[in-house]
C-alpha positions as CSV (number, residue, x, y, z in Angstrom):
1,X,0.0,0.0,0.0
2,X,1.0,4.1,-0.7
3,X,-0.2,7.0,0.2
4,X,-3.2,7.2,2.6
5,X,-5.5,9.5,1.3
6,X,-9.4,10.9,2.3
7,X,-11.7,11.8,-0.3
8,X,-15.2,13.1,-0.5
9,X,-17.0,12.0,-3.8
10,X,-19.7,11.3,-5.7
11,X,-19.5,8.4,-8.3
12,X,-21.8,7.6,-11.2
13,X,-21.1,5.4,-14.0
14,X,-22.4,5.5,-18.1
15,X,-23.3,2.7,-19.9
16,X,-21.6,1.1,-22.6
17,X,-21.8,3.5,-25.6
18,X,-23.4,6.7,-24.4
19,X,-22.6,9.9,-25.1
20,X,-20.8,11.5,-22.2
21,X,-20.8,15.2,-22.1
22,X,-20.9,17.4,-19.4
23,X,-23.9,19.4,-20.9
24,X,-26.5,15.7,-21.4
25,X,-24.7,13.5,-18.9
26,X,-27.2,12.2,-17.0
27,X,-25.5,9.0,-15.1
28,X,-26.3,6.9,-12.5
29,X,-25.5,7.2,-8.9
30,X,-24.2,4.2,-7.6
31,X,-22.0,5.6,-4.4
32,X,-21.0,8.8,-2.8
33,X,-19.7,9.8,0.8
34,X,-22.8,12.6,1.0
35,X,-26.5,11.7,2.1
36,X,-29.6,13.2,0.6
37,X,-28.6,16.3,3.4
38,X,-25.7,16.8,1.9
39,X,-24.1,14.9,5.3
40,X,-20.7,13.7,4.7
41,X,-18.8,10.8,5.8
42,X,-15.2,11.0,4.1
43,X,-13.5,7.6,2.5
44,X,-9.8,7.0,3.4
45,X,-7.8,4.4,1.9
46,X,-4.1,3.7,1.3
47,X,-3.6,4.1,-2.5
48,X,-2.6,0.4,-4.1
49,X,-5.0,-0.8,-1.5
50,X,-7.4,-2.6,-3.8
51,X,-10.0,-0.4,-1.7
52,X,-10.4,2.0,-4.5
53,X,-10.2,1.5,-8.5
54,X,-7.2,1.7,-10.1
55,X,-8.4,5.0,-12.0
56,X,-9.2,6.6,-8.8
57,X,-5.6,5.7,-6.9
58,X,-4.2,7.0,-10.1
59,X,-6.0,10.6,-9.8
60,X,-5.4,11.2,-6.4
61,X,-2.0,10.8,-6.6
62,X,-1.6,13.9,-8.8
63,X,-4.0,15.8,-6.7
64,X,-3.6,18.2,-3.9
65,X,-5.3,18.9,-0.5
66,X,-8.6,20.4,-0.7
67,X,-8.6,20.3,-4.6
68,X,-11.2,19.3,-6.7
69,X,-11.2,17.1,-9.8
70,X,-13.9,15.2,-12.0
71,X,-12.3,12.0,-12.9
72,X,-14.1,9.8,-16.0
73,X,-12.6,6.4,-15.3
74,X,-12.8,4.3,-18.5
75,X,-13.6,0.3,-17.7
76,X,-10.1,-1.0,-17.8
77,X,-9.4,1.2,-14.8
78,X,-12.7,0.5,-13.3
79,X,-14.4,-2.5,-13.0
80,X,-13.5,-3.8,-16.4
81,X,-16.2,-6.7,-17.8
82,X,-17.3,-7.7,-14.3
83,X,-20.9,-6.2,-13.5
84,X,-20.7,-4.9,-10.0
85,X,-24.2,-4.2,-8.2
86,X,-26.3,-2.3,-10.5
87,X,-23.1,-1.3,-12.6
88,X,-23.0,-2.9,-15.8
89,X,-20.1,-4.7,-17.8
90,X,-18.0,-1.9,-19.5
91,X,-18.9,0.7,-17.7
92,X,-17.5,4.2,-17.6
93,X,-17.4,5.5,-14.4
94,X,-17.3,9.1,-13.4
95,X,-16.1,10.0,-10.1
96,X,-16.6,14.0,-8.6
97,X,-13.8,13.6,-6.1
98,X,-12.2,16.0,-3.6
99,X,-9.4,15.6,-2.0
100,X,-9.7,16.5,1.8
101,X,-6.4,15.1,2.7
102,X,-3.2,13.7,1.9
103,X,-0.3,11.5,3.8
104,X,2.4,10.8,1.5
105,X,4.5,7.9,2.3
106,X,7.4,9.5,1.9
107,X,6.2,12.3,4.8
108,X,6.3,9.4,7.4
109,X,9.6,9.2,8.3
110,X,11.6,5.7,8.4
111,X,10.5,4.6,12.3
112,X,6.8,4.8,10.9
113,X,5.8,6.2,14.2
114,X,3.9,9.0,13.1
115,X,1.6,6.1,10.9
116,X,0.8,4.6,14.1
117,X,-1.9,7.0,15.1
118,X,-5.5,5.8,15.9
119,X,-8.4,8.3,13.9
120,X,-8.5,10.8,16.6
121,X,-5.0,11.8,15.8
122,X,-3.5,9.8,19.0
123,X,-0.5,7.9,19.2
124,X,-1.4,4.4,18.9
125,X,0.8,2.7,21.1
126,X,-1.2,-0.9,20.9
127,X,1.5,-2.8,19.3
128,X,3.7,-2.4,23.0
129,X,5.4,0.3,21.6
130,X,8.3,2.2,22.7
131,X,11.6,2.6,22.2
132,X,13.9,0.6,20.0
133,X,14.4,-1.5,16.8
């Protein structure tokens, strides 16, 4: 796994041959981190994960905190030929992400301590911790 990274974002997908424009799109919603009020519970995931679709790991990565990117993911990036719920085979799937935050591997530091920290922000100190190596 990379980069651990929280998103907000709506998903939709197109089927197989339609037109996708921003002006007619009118896709499906199939998943989204907002509620009918416009609640939010963010999605975080280490990127390479398998948590996320490959098309979706790849956008992030060239994103930046608190930007804001619509992503059209074309099937091999996606799901491919599989159908997946009520997404068909050879789907397009267009993801409205925003990136709310960023931890970059490379910001952690070769100890890893500062990856060991439970969701409030904590230090994590579950495995026995302490010093030494």
């Amino acid at each position: 796994a990379g980069d651990t990274v929280t998103i907000d974002y709506v998903a939709s997908f197109a089927s197989p041959g339609q037109v996708l424009t921003r002006a007619n799109y009118d896709g499906t919603v199939f998943d989204s981190t907002r509620d009918k009020e416009d609640h939010r519970t963010p999605f975080t995931f280490a990127t390479g994960s398998g948590r996320a679709v490959l098309g979706v790991n790849i956008a992030v990565l060239s994103m930046h905190t608190g930007g804001r990117r619509i992503v059209i993911v074309p099937p091999e990036l996606g799901y491919g030929s599989a159908k997946v719920g009520i997404i068909p085979s050879n789907a397009t799937l267009i993801y409205d992400i925003e990136l709310l935050n960023i931890r970059r591997l490379d910001q952690v530091g070769t100890d890893y301590d500062d990856y060991a920290r439970d969701s409030d922000g904590k230090k994590d100190d579950s495995d026995g911790g302490g010093e030494g190596g």
